[in-house]
Structure formats: structure tokens, C-alpha cells
C-alpha positions as CSV (number, residue, x, y, z in Angstrom):
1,X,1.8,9.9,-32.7
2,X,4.1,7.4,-31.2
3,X,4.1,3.5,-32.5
4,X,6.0,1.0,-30.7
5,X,8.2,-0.8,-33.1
6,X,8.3,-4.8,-33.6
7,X,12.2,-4.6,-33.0
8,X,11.5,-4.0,-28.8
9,X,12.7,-6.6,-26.9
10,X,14.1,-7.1,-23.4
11,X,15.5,-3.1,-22.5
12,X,15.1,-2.1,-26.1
13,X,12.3,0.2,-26.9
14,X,12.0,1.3,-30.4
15,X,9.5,4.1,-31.1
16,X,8.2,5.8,-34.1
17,X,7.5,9.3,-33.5
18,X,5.2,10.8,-36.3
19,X,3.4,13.9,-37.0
20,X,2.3,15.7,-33.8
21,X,3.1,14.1,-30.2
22,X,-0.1,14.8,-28.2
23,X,-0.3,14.6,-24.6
24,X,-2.5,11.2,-25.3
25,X,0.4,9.6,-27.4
26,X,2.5,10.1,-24.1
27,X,-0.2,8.4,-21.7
28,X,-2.0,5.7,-23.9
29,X,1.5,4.4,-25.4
30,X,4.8,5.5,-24.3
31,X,4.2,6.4,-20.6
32,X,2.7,2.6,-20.2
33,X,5.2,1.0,-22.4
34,X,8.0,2.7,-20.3
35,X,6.2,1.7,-17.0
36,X,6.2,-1.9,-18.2
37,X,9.7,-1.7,-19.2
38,X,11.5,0.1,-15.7
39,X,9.4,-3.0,-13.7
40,X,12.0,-5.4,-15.1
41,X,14.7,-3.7,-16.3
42,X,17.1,-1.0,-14.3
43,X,18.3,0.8,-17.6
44,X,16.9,0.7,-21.2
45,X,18.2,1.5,-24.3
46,X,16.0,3.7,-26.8
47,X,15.3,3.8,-30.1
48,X,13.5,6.5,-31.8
49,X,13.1,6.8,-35.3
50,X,11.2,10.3,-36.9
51,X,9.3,10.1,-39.8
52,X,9.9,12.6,-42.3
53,X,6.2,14.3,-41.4
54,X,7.1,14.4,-37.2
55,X,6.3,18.3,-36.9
56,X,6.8,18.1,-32.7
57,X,4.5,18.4,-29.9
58,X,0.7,19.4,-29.8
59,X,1.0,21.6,-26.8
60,X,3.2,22.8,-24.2
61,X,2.0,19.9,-21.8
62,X,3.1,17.5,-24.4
63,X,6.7,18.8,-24.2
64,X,7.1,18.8,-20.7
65,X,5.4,15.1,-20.7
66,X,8.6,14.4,-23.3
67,X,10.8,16.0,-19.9
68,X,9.3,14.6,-17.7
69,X,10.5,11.1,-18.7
70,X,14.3,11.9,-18.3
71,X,13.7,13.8,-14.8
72,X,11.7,10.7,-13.5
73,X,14.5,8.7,-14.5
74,X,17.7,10.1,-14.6
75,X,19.9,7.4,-14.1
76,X,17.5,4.8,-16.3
77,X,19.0,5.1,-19.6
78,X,22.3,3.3,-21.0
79,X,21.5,4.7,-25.2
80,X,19.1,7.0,-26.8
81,X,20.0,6.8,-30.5
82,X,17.9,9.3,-32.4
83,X,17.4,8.3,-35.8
84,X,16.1,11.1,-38.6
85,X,15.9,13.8,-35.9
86,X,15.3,17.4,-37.0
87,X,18.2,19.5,-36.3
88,X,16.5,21.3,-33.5
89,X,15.1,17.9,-31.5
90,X,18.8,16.9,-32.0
91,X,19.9,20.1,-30.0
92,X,16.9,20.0,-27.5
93,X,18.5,16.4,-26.9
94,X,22.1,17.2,-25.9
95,X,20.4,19.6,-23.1
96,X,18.5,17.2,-22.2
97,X,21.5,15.2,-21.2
98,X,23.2,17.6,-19.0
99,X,19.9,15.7,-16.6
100,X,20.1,12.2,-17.7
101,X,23.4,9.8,-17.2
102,X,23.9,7.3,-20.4
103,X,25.0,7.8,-24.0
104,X,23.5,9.9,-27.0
105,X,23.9,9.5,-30.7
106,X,22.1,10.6,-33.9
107,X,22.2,9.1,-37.1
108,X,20.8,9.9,-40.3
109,X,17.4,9.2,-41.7
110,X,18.9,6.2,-43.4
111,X,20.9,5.2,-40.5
112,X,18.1,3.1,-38.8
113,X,20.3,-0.1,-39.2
114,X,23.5,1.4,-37.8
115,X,21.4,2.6,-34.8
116,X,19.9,-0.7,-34.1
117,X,23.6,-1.8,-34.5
118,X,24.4,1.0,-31.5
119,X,21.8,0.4,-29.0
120,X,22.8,-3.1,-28.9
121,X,26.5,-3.4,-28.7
122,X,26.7,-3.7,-24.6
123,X,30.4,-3.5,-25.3
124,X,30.1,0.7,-26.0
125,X,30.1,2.9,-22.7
126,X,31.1,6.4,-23.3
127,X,29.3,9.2,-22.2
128,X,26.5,10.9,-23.3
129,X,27.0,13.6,-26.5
């Protein structure tokens, strides 16, 4: 499940990704949230933060959905900061931006503050990794 987090403001999204995403998590929250978010603002910055139980997708249409997002908007990102990622979403992520232009950092499980920190320093541009 995916739960917008109270720290989203302006081009900030922060998301809590929990359990198993379902192909409803994608079009009831994130998929509207990111809609509302691309009508005012050219890039965003992203923020998503893994519980300890997040076991991935509930089907293969929930993982493309998860695509999906970077192909419709390549160039719509400036940060993705990953925070508690498993090791594999981590490497599913740095393919993932051989498609999408912006920067890509994971931190720790314990990190959250550090990645807040990140996503909002406008002053950090390098690519992303």
C-alpha cells in the first residue's frame, strides 16, 4: 500500500510504500497524487520511504504500473531518494534510470532525515546513480 506522507509539499512527494503495492495503490493514490502534482510543477522530487514489511508488487501489472511512471515522464524528476529500500528495489532503481533524467540516492532505513535533507537542497545537481 502506498500512504502519502504529511511532509509533501510544493514538488515534494513523500510516499510510504508498505506491504504489497497492488495495481489499486497505483490508481486510487499515487497515479492521482502524481497527476495533481505534474499540473503545477515541471519536475518533482520523490521521497519514498519502505517499511520494514514492503514485500513488492501484487502482480505483474502492478510492476509495470511502477514503470510506467518513469516512461510517462522521463524528463519529470529532479531526486528520487529511496529510503529503507531492499537491496533488489535498490538495483531495479539504477536501471530504471538509464530511462529517467534526474538524481538517485538510497539511504538507510534510519536515514529518513538525511533524505528529506537531500530532496530539498536545490543547490545538488549531479546525475543520477
Amino acid at each position: 500500500m502506498f500512504e502519502i506522507l504529511p511532509l509533501s509539499t510544493g514538488a515534494l512527494l513523500a510516499v510510504r510504500a508498505s506491504g504489497k503495492i497492488s495495481v489499486e495503490d497505483y490508481e486510487k493514490t499515487l497515479f492521482p497524487k502524481l497527476d495533481e502534482l505534474f499540473a503545477t510543477h515541471e519536475k518533482l522530487n520523490i521521497l519514498i520511504q519502505f517499511d520494514e514489511n514492503f514485500a513488492g508488487w501484487s502482480s505483474p501489472q502492478a510492476a509495470i504500473d511502477d514503470a510506467k511512471i518513469g516512461f510517462e515522464h522521463p524528463n519529470g524528476f529532479d531526486k528520487i531518494a529511496l529510503v529503507g529500500a531492499p537491496q533488489w528495489f535498490e538495483w531495479g532503481m539504477k536501471l530504471y534510470s538509464l530511462f529517467v533524467s534526474g538524481q538517485l540516492r538510497s539511504f538507510p532505513a534510519g536515514g529518513r532525515e538525511d533524505a528529506i535533507n537531500w530532496v530539498q537542497d536545490t543547490s545538488s545537481k549531479e546525475p543520477l546513480s
